[in-house]
ZAMARGU-4260 file (C-alpha; in steps of 0.2 Angstrom, whole numbers, plus 5000, padded with zeros to 4 digits):
<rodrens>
0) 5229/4330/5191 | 5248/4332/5189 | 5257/4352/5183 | 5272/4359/5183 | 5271/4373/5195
5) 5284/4385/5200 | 5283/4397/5218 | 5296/4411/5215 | 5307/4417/5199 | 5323/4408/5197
10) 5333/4395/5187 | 5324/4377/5181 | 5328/4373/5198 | 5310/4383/5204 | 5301/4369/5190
15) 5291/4356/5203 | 5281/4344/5196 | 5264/4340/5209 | 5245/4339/5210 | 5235/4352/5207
20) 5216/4354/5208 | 5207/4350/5192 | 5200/4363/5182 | 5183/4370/5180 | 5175/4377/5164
25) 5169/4396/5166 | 5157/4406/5155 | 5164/4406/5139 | 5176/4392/5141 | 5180/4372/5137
30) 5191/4363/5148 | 5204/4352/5137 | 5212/4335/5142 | 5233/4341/5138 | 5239/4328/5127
35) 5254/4336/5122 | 5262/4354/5126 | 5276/4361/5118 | 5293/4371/5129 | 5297/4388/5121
40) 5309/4400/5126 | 5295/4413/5134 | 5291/4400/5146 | 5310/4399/5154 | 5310/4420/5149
45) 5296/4420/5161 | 5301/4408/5174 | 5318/4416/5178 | 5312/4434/5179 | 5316/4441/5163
50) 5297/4447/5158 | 5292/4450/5178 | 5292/4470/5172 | 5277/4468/5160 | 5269/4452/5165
55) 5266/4450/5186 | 5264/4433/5189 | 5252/4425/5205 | 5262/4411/5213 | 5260/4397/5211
60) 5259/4397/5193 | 5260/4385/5178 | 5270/4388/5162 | 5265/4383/5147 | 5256/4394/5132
65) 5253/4382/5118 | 5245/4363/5118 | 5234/4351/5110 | 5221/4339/5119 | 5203/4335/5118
70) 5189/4344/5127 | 5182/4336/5143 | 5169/4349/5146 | 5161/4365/5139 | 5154/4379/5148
75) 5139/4392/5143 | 5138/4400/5129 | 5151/4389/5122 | 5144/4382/5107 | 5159/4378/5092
80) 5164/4364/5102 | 5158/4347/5109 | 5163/4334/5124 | 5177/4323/5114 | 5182/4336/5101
85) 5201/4337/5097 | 5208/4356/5098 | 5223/4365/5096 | 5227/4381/5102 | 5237/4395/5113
90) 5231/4403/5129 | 5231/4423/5133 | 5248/4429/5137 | 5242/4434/5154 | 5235/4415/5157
95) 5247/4400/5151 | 5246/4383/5163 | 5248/4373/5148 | 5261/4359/5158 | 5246/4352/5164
100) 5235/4339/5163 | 5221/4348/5160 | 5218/4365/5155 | 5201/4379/5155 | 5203/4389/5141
105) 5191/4403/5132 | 5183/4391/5118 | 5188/4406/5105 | 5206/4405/5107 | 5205/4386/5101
110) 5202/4378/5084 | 5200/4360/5079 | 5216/4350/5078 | 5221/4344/5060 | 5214/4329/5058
115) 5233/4323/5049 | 5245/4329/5062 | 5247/4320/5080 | 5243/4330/5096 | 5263/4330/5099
120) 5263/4337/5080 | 5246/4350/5083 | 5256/4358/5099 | 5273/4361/5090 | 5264/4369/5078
125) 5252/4381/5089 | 5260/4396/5094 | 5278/4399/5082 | 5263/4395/5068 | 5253/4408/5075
130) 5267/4419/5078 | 5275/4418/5060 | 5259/4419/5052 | 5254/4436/5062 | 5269/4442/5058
135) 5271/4439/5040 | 5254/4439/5034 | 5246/4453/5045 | 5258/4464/5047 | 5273/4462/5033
140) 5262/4457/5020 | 5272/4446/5011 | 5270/4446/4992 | 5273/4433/4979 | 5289/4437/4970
145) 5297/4446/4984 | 5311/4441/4995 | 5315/4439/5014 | 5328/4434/5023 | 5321/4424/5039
150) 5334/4422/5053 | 5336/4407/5063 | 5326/4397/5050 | 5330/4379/5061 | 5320/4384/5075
155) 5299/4384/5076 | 5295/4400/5073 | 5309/4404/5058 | 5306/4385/5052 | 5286/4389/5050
160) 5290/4407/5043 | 5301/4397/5029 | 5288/4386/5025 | 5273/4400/5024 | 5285/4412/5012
165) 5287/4395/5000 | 5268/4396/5001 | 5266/4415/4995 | 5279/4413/4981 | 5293/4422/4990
170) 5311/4420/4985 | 5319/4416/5003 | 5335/4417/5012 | 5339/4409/5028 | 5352/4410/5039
175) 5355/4391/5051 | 5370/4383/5055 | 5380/4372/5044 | 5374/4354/5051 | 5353/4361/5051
180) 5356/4366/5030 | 5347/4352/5022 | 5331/4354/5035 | 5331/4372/5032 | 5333/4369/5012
185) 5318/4354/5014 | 5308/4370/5024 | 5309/4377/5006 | 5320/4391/5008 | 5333/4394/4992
190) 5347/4401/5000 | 5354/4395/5015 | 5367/4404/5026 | 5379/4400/5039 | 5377/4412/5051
195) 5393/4407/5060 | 5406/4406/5047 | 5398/4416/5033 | 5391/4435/5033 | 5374/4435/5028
200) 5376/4453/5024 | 5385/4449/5009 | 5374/4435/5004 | 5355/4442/5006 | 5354/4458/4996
205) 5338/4470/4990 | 5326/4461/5001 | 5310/4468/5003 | 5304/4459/5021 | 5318/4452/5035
210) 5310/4441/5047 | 5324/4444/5063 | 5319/4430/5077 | 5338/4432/5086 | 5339/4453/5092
215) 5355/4464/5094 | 5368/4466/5082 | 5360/4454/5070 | 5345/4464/5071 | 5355/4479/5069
220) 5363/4472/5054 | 5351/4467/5045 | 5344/4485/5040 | 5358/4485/5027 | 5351/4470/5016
225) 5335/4480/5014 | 5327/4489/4999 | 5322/4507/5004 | 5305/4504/5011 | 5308/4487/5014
230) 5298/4478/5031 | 5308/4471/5046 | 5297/4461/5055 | 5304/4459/5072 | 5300/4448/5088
235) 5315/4450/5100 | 5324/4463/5109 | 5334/4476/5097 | 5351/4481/5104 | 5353/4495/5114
240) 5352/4511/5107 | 5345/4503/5090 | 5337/4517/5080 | 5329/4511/5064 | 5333/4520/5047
245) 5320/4533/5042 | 5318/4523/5022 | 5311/4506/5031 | 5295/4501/5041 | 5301/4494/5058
250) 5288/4485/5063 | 5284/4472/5080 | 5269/4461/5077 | 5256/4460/5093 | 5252/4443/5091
255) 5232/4439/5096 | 5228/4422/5105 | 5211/4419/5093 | 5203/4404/5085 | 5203/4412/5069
260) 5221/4413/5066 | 5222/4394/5072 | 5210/4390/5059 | 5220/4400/5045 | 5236/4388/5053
265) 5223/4370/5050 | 5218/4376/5034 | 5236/4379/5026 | 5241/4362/5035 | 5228/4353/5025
270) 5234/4360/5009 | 5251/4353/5012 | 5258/4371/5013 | 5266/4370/5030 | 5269/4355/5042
275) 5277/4350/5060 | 5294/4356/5064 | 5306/4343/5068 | 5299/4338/5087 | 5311/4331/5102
280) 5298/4323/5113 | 5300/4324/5134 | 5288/4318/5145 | 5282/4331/5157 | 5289/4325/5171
285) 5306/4328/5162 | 5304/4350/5162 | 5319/4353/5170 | 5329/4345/5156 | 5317/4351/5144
290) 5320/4369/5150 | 5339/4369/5150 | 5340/4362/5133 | 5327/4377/5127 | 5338/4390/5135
295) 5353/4385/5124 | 5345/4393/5110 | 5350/4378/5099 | 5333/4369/5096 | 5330/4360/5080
300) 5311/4360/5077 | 5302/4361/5094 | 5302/4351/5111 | 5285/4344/5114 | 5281/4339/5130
305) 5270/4322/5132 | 5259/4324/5146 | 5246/4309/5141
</rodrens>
């Protein structure tokens, strides 16, 4: 079967796109057909270095967290799914090998692809979902009636976060460029800001939760628009130095790779509470491409790689 493999650290240069030996269902585990994969920015964060001091890769190794395909075989014990099921899911954080064309996978980490979303639309959707919906739900506890700020709320983690505050009742502000306002407003969001020509800090008051995807001085910042006691959330690097005020929670969600989470995602999809970001399809063969466009930090939606 075809992957994209890297040897060594390095830029999208390392990428190589080859045969690989087919995968074999262990205890425990379904081996998945890839249908679609989607490009996020751990995957280049990993492949040039940037994460080598907490996760030591094996070379050679395949990128690639998140996916949706159909399952080929099952192995014992396995019992949730059948030869010819359609699953969605995320793989461990010490595992990934996603930009492939096939994939073994612990059976729990999976759940059954919405039956109203495409595989192209299922793997956009897997990991930012899980991500916002960890980090919102589990550990901010996000209220009806209270407000959050989400930053960068075009890209697929902000974008899903948007959508799942709509769902709880929450006023939202959101901070996007100018020329991604109308997709962020159709997100649901109420307020939208311009991060580049407008300071959100005068816009976003008394919030109770700030969702902060981007890190250092907006992360820094953004302590000023809460309520004493107020939740930021965060998933990126604060800046350096960063002490967080004694009157707020500062709190980084750990972000499991479980079936039960993915079935919370399908069940939310099916009630038309959230849906696919905006997708910009490659094919797999295209990784290099797909990698530098990722690492620009500009990304509507998500880029899904089409691997069958």
């Amino acid at each position: 079967m075809k992957a994209i493999e890297i040897d060594s650290y390095g830029g999208s240069e390392v990428l190589v796109y080859r045969d690989v030996m087919n995968p074999i269902p262990g205890a425990g585990e379904v081996v998945a057909d890839i249908y679609a994969a989607s490009v996020n920015p751990v995957d280049w964060k990993v492949r040039n270095g940037e994460r080598q001091a907490s996760l030591h890769l094996k070379f050679p190794h395949v990128l690639g967290v998140d996916f949706s395909g159909v399952v080929r075989a099952v192995g014992d014990g396995v019992t949730q799914f059948s030869i010819g099921d359609e699953v969605y899911g995320t793989t461990a954080q010490d595992q990934r090998g996603c930009y492939a064309e096939a994939l073994a996978v612990p059976a729990n980490q999976l759940a059954l692809k919405p039956k109203s979303m495409s595989h192209k639309e299922a793997a956009a959707i897997a990991l930012v979902g899980l991500t916002a919906l960890v980090s919102l739900d589990d550990v901010a506890g996000l209220k009806s009636g209270e407000t959050i700020l989400v930053h960068a709320a075009a890209g697929g983690v902000g974008g899903f976060a948007v959508q799942y505050a709509k769902h709880v009742g929450a006023r939202i502000f959101a901070t996007a460029s100018a020329p991604n306002h109308d997709y962020v407003k159709s997100l649901g969001a109420d307020v939208v800001i311009d991060y580049r020509n407008q300071d959100f800090t005068e816009i976003a008051k008394d919030c109770d939760v700030i969702y902060e995807t981007v890190g250092g001085e907006v992360q820094a910042r953004s302590v000023s628009v809460l309520k004493p006691g107020g939740r930021l959330v965060y998933i990126t690097k604060p800046p350096e130095g960063f002490v967080a005020p004694d009157d707020i929670e500062y709190l980084r969600p750990k972000v499991p790779r479980d079936g039960g989470h993915m079935g919370v995602i399908s069940n939310l999809i099916d009630q038309g509470a959230v849906w696919a970001p905006e997708i910009i399809e490659m094919p797999l063969d295209q990784i290099k491409k797909a990698h530098e466009l990722s690492a620009t930090e500009h990304v509507r939606g998500k880029i899904v790689l089409a691997v069958r």
